[in-house]
BAFI-3210 file (N, C-alpha, C; in Angstrom, 3 decimals, decimal comma, padded with zeros to 6 digits):
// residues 137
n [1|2|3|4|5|6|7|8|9|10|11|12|13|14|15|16|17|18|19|20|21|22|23|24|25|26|27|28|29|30|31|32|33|34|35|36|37|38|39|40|41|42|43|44|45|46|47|48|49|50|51|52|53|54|55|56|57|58|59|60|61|62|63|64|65|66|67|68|69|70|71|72|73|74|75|76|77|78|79|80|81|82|83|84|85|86|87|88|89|90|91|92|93|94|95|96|97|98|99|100|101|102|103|104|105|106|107|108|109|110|111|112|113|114|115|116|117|118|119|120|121|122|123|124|125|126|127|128|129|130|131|132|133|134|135|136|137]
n.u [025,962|022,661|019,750|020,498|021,848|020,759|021,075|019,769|016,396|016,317|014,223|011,952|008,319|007,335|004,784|002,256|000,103|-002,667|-003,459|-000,570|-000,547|-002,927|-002,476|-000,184|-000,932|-002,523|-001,371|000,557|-001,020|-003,382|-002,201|-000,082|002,937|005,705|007,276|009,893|011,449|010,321|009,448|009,190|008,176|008,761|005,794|005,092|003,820|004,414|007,151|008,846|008,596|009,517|008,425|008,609|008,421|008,791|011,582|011,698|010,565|008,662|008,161|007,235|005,130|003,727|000,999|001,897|003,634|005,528|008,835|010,604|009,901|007,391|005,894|006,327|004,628|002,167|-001,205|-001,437|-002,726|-004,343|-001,872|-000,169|000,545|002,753|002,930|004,968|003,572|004,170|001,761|-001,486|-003,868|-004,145|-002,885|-005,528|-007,258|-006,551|-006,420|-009,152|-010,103|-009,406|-010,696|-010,121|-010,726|-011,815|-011,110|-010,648|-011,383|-009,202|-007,474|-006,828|-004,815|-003,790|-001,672|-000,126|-000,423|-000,978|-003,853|-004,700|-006,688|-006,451|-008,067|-006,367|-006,889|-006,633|-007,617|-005,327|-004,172|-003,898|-002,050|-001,451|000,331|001,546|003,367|006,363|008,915|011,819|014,535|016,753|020,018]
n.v [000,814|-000,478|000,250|002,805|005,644|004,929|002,073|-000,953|-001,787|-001,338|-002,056|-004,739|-005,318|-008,552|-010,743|-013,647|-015,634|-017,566|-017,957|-018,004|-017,513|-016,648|-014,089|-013,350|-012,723|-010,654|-008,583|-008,056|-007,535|-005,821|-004,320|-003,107|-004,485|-005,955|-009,166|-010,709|-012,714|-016,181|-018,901|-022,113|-024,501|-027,896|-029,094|-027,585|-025,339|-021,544|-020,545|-018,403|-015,043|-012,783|-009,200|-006,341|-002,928|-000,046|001,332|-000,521|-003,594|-006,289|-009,493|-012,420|-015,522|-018,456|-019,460|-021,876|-023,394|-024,292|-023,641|-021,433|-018,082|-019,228|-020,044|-018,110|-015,973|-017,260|-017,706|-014,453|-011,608|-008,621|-007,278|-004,046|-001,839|000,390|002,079|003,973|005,837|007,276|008,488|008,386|008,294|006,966|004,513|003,602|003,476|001,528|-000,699|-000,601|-001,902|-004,272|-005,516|-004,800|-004,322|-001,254|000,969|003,314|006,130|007,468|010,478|013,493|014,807|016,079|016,741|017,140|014,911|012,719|010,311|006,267|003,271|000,140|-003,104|-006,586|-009,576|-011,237|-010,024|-007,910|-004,332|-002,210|000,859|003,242|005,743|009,792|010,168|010,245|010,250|012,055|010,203|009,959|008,281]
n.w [010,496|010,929|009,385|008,894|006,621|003,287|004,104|005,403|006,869|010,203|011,720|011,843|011,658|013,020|011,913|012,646|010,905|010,264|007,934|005,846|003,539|002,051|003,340|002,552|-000,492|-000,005|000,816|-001,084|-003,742|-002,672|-000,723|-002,174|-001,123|-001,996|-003,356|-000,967|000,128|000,591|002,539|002,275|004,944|005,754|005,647|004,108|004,527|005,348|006,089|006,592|005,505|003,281|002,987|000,942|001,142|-000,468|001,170|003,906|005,639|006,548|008,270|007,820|008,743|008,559|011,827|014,575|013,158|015,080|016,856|018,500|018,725|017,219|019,315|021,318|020,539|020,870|020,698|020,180|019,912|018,159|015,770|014,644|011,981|010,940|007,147|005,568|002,488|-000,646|-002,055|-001,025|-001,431|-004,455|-003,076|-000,896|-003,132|-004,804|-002,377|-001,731|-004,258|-004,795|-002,466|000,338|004,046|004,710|006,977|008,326|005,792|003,430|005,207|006,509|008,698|012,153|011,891|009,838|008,659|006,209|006,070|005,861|006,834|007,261|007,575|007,820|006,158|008,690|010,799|011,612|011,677|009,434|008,988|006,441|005,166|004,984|006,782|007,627|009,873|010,618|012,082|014,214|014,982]
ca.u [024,793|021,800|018,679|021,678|021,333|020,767|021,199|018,472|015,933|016,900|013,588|011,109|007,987|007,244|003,729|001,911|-001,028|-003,221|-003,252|000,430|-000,319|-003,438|-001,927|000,984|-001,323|-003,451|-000,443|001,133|-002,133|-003,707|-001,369|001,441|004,115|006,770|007,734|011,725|011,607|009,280|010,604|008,596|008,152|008,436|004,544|003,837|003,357|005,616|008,232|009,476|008,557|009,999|007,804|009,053|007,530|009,695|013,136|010,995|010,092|007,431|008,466|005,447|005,005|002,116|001,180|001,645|005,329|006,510|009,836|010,660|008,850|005,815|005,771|006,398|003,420|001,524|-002,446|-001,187|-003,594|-003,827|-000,740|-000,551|002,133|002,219|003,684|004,343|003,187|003,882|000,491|-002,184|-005,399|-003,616|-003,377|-006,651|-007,865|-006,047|-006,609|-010,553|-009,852|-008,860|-011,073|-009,877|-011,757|-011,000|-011,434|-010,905|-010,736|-007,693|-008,051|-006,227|-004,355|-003,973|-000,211|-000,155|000,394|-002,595|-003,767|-006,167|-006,342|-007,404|-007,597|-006,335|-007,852|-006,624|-007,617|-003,967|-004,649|-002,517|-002,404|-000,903|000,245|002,411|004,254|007,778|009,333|013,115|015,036|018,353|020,476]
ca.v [000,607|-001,189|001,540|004,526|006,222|003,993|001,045|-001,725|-000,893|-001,437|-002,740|-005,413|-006,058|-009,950|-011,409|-014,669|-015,804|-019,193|-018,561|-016,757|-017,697|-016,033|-012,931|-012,403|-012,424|-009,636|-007,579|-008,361|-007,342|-004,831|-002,758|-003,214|-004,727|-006,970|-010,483|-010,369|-014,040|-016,850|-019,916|-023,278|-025,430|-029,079|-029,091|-026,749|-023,681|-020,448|-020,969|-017,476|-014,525|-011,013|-008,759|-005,198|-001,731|001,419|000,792|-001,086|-004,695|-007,046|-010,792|-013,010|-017,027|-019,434|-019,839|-023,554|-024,138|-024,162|-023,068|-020,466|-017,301|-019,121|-020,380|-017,133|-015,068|-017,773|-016,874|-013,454|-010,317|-007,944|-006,174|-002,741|-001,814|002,043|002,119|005,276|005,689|008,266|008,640|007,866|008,041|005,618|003,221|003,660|002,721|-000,152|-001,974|-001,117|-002,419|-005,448|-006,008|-004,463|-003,378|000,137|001,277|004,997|006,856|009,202|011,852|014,965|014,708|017,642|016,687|017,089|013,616|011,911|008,374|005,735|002,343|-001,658|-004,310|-007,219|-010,919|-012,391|-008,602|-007,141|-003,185|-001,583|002,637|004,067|007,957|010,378|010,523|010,179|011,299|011,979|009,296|010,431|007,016]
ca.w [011,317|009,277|009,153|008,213|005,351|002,134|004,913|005,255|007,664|011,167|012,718|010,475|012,489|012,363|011,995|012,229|010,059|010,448|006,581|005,935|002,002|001,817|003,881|001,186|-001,659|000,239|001,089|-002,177|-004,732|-001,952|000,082|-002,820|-000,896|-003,209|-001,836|-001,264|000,025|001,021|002,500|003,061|005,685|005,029|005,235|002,860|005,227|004,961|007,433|007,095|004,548|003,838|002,286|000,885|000,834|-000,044|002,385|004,967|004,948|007,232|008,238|008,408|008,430|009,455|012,623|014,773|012,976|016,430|017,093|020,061|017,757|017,161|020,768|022,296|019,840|020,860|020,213|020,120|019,964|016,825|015,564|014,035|011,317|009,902|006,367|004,726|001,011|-001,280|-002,422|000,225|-002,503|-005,051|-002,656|-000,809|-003,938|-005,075|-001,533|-001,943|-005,646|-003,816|-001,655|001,635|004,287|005,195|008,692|008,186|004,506|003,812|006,446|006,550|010,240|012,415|012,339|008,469|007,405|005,506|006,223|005,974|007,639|006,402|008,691|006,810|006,596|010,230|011,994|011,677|011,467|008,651|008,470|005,421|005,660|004,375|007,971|008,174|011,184|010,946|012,996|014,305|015,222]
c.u [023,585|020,780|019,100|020,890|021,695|021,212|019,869|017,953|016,708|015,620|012,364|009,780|007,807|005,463|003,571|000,790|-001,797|-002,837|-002,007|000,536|-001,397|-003,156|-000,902|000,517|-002,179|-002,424|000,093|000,059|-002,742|-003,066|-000,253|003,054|004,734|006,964|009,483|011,809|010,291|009,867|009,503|008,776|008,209|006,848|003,545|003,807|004,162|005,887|008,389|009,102|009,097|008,984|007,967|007,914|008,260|011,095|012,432|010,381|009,388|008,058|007,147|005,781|003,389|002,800|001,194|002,697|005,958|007,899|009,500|009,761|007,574|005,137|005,735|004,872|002,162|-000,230|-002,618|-002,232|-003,441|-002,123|-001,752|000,837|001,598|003,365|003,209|004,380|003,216|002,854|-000,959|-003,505|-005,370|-003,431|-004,449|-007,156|-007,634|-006,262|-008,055|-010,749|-010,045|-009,565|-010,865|-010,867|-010,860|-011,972|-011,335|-010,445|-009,342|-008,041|-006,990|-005,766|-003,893|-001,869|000,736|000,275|-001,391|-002,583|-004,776|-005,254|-007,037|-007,093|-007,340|-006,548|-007,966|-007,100|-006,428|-004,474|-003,445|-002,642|-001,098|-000,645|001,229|003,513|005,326|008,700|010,970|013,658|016,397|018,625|021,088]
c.v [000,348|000,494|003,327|004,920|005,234|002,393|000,102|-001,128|-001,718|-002,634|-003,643|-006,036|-007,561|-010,332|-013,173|-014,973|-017,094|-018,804|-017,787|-016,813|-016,569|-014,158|-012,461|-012,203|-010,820|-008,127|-007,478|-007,571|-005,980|-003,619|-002,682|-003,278|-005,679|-007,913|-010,464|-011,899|-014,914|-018,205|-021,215|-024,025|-027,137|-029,764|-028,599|-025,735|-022,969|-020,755|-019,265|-016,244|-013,344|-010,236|-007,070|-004,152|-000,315|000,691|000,153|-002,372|-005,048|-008,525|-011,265|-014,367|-017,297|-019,706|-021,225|-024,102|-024,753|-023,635|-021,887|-019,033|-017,792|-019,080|-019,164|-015,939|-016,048|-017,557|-015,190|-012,533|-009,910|-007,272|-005,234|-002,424|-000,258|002,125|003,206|004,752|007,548|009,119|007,972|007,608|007,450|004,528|002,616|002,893|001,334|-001,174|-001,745|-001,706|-004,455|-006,248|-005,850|-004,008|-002,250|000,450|003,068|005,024|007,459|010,236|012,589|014,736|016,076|017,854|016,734|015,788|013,417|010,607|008,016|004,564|001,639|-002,296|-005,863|-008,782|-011,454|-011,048|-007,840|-005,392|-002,205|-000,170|002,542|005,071|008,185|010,620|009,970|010,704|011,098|011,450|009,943|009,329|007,370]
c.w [010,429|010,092|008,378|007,310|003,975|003,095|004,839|006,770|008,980|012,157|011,412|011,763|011,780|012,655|012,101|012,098|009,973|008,661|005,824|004,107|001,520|002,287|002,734|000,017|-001,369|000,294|-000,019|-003,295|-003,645|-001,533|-000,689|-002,371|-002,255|-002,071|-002,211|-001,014|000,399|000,970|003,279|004,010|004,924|004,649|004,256|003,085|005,256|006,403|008,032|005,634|004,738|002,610|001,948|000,695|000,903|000,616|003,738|004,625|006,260|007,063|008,866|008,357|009,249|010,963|012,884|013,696|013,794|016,102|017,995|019,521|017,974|018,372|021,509|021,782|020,136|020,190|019,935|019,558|018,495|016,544|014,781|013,421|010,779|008,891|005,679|003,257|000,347|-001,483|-002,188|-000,858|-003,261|-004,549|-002,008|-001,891|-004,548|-004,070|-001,847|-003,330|-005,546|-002,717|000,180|002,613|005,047|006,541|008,779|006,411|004,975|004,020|006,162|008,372|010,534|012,520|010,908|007,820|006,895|005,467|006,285|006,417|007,571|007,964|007,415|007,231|008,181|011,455|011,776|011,475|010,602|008,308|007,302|004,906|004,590|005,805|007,998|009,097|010,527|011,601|013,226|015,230|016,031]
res [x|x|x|x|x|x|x|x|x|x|x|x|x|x|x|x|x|x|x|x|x|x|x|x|x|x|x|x|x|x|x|x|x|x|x|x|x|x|x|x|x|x|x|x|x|x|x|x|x|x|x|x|x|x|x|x|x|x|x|x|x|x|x|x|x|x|x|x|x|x|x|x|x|x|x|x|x|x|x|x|x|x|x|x|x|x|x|x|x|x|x|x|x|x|x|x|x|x|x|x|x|x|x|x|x|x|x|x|x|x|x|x|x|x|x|x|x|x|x|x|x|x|x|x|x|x|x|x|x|x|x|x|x|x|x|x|x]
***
């Protein structure tokens, strides 16, 4: 079953970006994801990207590719992605390093995780905690 234990994750949300080049350099240099792939369009524009963080990855491309995806996210609203991080004040700093804008510092939650939260170039709203819930499959 993919997400198991030592399995790939199970769920990847997907984004789309008018600029999905400038988005992977922000996520890439800022919130320290890794790029696992990145796959052009014949125009030039990312067709399709995977972008890692820990055992959890993010699929993004440009918007106005068409195909049934882009078509269905059409002008689509903000997303919201919550990626945990080891160490919530090391990366805090590296996205304001970066240029992020932060929307809350790293707070202390009454639920003991710790998190802060960027919005990143197109609006997207990204928290970054220590919360891991236990999943039972």
């Amino acid at each position: 079953m993919a997400g198991g234990e030592g399995g790939p994750p199970s769920i990847y949300p997907a984004l789309r970006y008018a600029d999905a080049r400038a988005a992977i350099r922000q996520l890439t240099e800022a919130f320290g994801f890794t790029e696992h792939a990145v796959y052009e369009g014949e125009d030039g524009s990312v067709a399709h990207a995977e972008l890692v963080q820990g055992n959890g990855a993010v699929m993004l491309g440009s918007k106005g590719g068409g195909g049934r995806f882009d078509e269905a996210m059409g002008s689509g609203g903000v997303t919201g992605v919550y990626v945990v991080v080891a160490d919530v004040d090391a990366h805090h700093r590296r996205a304001v390093e970066h240029g992020a804008e932060i929307l809350m510092p790293p707070t202390d939650q009454e639920y003991g995780s710790r998190d802060y939260m960027a919005r990143d170039l197109e609006g997207n709203v990204w928290s970054f905690g220590t919360y891991a819930p236990e999943l039972r499959g």
